[in-house]
C-alpha positions as CSV (number, residue, x, y, z in Angstrom):
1,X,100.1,96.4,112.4
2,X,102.5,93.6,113.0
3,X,106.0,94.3,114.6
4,X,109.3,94.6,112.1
5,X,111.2,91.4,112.6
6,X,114.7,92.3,114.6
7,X,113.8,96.0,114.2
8,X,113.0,98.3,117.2
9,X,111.3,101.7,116.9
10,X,113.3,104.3,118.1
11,X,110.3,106.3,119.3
12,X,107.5,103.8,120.9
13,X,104.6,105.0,122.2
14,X,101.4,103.1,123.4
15,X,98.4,103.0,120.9
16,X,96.4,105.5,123.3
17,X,99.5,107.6,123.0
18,X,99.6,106.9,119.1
19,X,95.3,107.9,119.3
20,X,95.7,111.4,121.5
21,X,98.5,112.0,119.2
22,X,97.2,112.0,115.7
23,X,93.7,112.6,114.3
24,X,91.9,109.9,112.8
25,X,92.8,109.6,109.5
26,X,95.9,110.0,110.3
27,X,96.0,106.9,112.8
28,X,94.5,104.9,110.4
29,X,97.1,105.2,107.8
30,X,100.1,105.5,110.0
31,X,99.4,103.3,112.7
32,X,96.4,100.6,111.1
33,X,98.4,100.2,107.3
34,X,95.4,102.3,105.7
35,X,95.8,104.2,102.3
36,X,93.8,107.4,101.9
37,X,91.9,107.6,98.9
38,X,93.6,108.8,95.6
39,X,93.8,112.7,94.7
40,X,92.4,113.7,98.4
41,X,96.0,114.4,99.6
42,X,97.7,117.6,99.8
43,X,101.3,116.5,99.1
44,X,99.7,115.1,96.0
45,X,100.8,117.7,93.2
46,X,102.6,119.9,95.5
47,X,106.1,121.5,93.8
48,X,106.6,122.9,97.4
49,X,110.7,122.5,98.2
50,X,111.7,120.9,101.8
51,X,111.8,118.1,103.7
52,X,109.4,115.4,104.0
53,X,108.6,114.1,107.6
54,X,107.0,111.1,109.1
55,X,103.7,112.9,110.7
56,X,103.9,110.8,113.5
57,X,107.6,111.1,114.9
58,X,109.3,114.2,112.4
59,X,111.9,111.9,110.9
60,X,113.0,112.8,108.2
61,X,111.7,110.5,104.9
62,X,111.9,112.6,101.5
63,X,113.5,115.6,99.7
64,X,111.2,117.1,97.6
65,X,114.2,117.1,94.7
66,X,113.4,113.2,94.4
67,X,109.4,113.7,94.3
68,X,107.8,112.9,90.7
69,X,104.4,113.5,88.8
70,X,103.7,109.9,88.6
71,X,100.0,110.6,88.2
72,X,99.0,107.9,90.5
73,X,96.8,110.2,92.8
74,X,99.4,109.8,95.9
75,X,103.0,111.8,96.3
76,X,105.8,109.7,94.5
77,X,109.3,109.5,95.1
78,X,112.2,107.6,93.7
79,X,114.0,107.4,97.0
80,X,114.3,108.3,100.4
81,X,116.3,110.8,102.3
82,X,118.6,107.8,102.9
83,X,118.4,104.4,102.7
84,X,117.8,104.3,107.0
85,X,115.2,106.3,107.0
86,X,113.0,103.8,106.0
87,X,112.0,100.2,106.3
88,X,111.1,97.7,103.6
89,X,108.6,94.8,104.2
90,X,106.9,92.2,102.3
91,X,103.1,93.2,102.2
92,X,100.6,90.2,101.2
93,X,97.5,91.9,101.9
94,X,94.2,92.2,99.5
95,X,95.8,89.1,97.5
96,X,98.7,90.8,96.0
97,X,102.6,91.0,96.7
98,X,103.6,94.4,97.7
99,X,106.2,96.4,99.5
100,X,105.1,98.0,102.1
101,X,107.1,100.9,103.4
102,X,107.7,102.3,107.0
103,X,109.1,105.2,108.9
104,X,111.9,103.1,110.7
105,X,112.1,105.7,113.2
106,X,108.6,104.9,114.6
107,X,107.6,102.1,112.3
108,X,104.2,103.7,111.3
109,X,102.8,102.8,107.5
110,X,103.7,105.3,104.9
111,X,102.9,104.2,101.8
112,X,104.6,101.4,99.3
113,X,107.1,100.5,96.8
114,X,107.1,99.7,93.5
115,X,109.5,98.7,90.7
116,X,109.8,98.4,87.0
117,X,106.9,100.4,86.2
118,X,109.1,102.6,83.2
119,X,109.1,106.2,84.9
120,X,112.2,108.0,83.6
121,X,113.4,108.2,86.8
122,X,117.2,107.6,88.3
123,X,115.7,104.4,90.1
124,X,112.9,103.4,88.2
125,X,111.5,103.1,92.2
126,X,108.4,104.8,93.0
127,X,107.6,105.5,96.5
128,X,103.6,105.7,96.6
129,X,103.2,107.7,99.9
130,X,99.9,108.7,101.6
131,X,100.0,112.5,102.1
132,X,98.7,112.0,105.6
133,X,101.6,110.0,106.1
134,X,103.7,113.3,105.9
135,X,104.4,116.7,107.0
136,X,106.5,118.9,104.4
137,X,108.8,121.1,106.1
138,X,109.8,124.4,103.5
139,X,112.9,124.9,102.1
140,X,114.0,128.6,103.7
Protein backbone atom coordinates (compact mmCIF):
# COMPACT_ATOMS: atom_id res chain seq x y z
CA UNK A 1 0.00 0.00 0.00
CA UNK A 2 1.60 3.37 -0.76
CA UNK A 3 1.92 6.02 2.06
CA UNK A 4 -0.94 9.00 2.32
CA UNK A 5 0.83 12.03 1.02
CA UNK A 6 1.37 14.64 4.19
CA UNK A 7 -0.70 12.20 6.30
CA UNK A 8 0.80 10.30 9.28
CA UNK A 9 -0.92 7.30 10.99
CA UNK A 10 -1.62 7.86 14.29
CA UNK A 11 -1.15 4.13 15.21
CA UNK A 12 2.03 2.64 13.07
CA UNK A 13 2.99 -0.63 13.48
CA UNK A 14 5.55 -2.78 11.42
CA UNK A 15 4.10 -5.18 8.73
CA UNK A 16 5.11 -8.23 11.02
CA UNK A 17 3.23 -6.38 13.65
CA UNK A 18 0.28 -5.69 11.09
CA UNK A 19 0.74 -9.95 10.17
CA UNK A 20 0.67 -11.36 14.06
CA UNK A 21 -2.06 -8.87 14.44
CA UNK A 22 -4.73 -9.80 11.94
CA UNK A 23 -5.61 -13.07 10.22
CA UNK A 24 -5.11 -13.35 6.68
CA UNK A 25 -7.95 -12.12 5.09
CA UNK A 26 -7.99 -9.58 7.11
CA UNK A 27 -4.25 -8.38 6.18
CA UNK A 28 -4.96 -8.64 2.83
CA UNK A 29 -7.81 -6.27 2.73
CA UNK A 30 -6.71 -3.89 5.34
CA UNK A 31 -3.11 -3.68 4.92
CA UNK A 32 -2.50 -5.06 0.80
CA UNK A 33 -5.82 -2.78 -0.70
CA UNK A 34 -7.73 -6.29 -1.28
CA UNK A 35 -11.59 -6.47 -1.56
CA UNK A 36 -13.26 -9.71 -0.21
CA UNK A 37 -15.59 -11.16 -2.53
CA UNK A 38 -19.22 -9.94 -2.77
CA UNK A 39 -22.05 -11.42 -0.28
CA UNK A 40 -19.24 -13.38 1.87
CA UNK A 41 -19.18 -10.54 4.53
CA UNK A 42 -21.00 -10.56 7.70
CA UNK A 43 -21.71 -6.79 7.98
CA UNK A 44 -23.29 -7.28 4.63
CA UNK A 45 -27.13 -7.23 5.48
CA UNK A 46 -26.68 -6.78 9.13
CA UNK A 47 -29.57 -4.19 10.74
CA UNK A 48 -27.41 -4.66 13.91
CA UNK A 49 -27.25 -0.90 15.82
CA UNK A 50 -23.61 0.39 16.95
CA UNK A 51 -20.60 1.54 15.95
CA UNK A 52 -18.48 0.61 13.19
CA UNK A 53 -14.67 0.18 13.85
CA UNK A 54 -11.58 -0.06 11.84
CA UNK A 55 -10.53 -3.95 12.66
CA UNK A 56 -7.15 -3.08 12.73
CA UNK A 57 -6.77 -0.03 15.15
CA UNK A 58 -10.83 0.33 16.87
CA UNK A 59 -11.32 3.83 15.40
CA UNK A 60 -14.24 4.64 15.06
CA UNK A 61 -15.60 4.70 11.07
CA UNK A 62 -19.59 4.23 10.78
CA UNK A 63 -22.86 4.48 12.64
CA UNK A 64 -25.04 1.98 11.69
CA UNK A 65 -27.93 4.88 11.34
CA UNK A 66 -26.13 5.90 8.01
CA UNK A 67 -25.67 2.13 6.69
CA UNK A 68 -28.02 1.30 3.48
CA UNK A 69 -29.32 -1.75 1.46
CA UNK A 70 -27.51 -0.84 -1.53
CA UNK A 71 -27.50 -4.41 -2.82
CA UNK A 72 -24.02 -4.29 -3.86
CA UNK A 73 -22.89 -7.47 -1.93
CA UNK A 74 -20.56 -5.24 0.49
CA UNK A 75 -21.90 -2.93 3.74
CA UNK A 76 -22.82 0.64 2.36
CA UNK A 77 -22.85 3.85 4.02
CA UNK A 78 -23.57 7.31 3.03
CA UNK A 79 -21.04 8.85 5.39
CA UNK A 80 -18.68 8.36 8.01
CA UNK A 81 -18.74 8.94 11.70
CA UNK A 82 -17.13 12.29 10.77
CA UNK A 83 -15.50 13.59 8.17
CA UNK A 84 -11.73 12.75 10.10
CA UNK A 85 -12.31 9.51 10.51
CA UNK A 86 -11.46 8.72 7.25
CA UNK A 87 -9.19 9.39 4.36
CA UNK A 88 -9.92 9.96 0.72
CA UNK A 89 -7.45 8.93 -2.16
CA UNK A 90 -7.43 8.75 -5.80
CA UNK A 91 -7.35 4.87 -6.67
CA UNK A 92 -6.17 4.06 -10.46
CA UNK A 93 -5.89 0.48 -10.07
CA UNK A 94 -7.49 -2.32 -12.53
CA UNK A 95 -7.85 0.61 -15.27
CA UNK A 96 -10.47 2.58 -13.57
CA UNK A 97 -10.70 5.88 -11.41
CA UNK A 98 -11.85 5.16 -8.04
CA UNK A 99 -11.83 6.54 -4.52
CA UNK A 100 -10.24 4.55 -2.34
CA UNK A 101 -11.09 5.01 1.31
CA UNK A 102 -8.92 4.58 4.50
CA UNK A 103 -9.04 4.40 8.27
CA UNK A 104 -6.93 7.75 8.84
CA UNK A 105 -6.20 6.51 12.19
CA UNK A 106 -4.06 3.64 10.93
CA UNK A 107 -4.32 4.12 7.21
CA UNK A 108 -5.39 0.45 6.42
CA UNK A 109 -7.80 -0.03 3.09
CA UNK A 110 -11.46 -0.17 3.93
CA UNK A 111 -13.34 -0.12 1.04
CA UNK A 112 -14.31 2.84 -1.61
CA UNK A 113 -16.42 5.68 -2.58
CA UNK A 114 -18.71 6.32 -4.95
CA UNK A 115 -20.94 9.16 -6.19
CA UNK A 116 -23.95 9.86 -8.32
CA UNK A 117 -25.14 6.40 -8.46
CA UNK A 118 -29.18 7.68 -7.54
CA UNK A 119 -29.64 5.95 -4.05
CA UNK A 120 -32.22 8.05 -2.16
CA UNK A 121 -29.83 8.71 0.20
CA UNK A 122 -29.02 12.30 2.20
CA UNK A 123 -25.51 12.27 0.17
CA UNK A 124 -26.11 10.28 -2.80
CA UNK A 125 -22.36 8.81 -1.35
CA UNK A 126 -22.04 5.28 -0.92
CA UNK A 127 -19.29 3.93 1.17
CA UNK A 128 -18.60 0.29 -0.27
CA UNK A 129 -16.77 -1.24 2.76
CA UNK A 130 -15.33 -4.74 3.08
CA UNK A 131 -16.87 -6.34 6.13
CA UNK A 132 -13.49 -7.66 7.13
CA UNK A 133 -12.52 -4.13 7.14
CA UNK A 134 -14.77 -3.78 10.36
CA UNK A 135 -15.79 -4.74 13.67
CA UNK A 136 -19.44 -3.57 14.84
CA UNK A 137 -19.54 -2.69 18.29
CA UNK A 138 -23.61 -3.01 19.62
CA UNK A 139 -25.64 -0.29 20.52
CA UNK A 140 -26.39 -1.13 24.51
Amino acid sequence: MEPVVGAIPKVVRSEEEWRAQLNPAEYAVLRQAGTERPWTGEYTETKTEGIYECRACGAELFRSDTKFDSHCGWPSFFSPLAGESVILREDRELGMVRVEVLCATCHSHLGHVFEGEGYPTPTDQRYCINSVSLKLVPSE
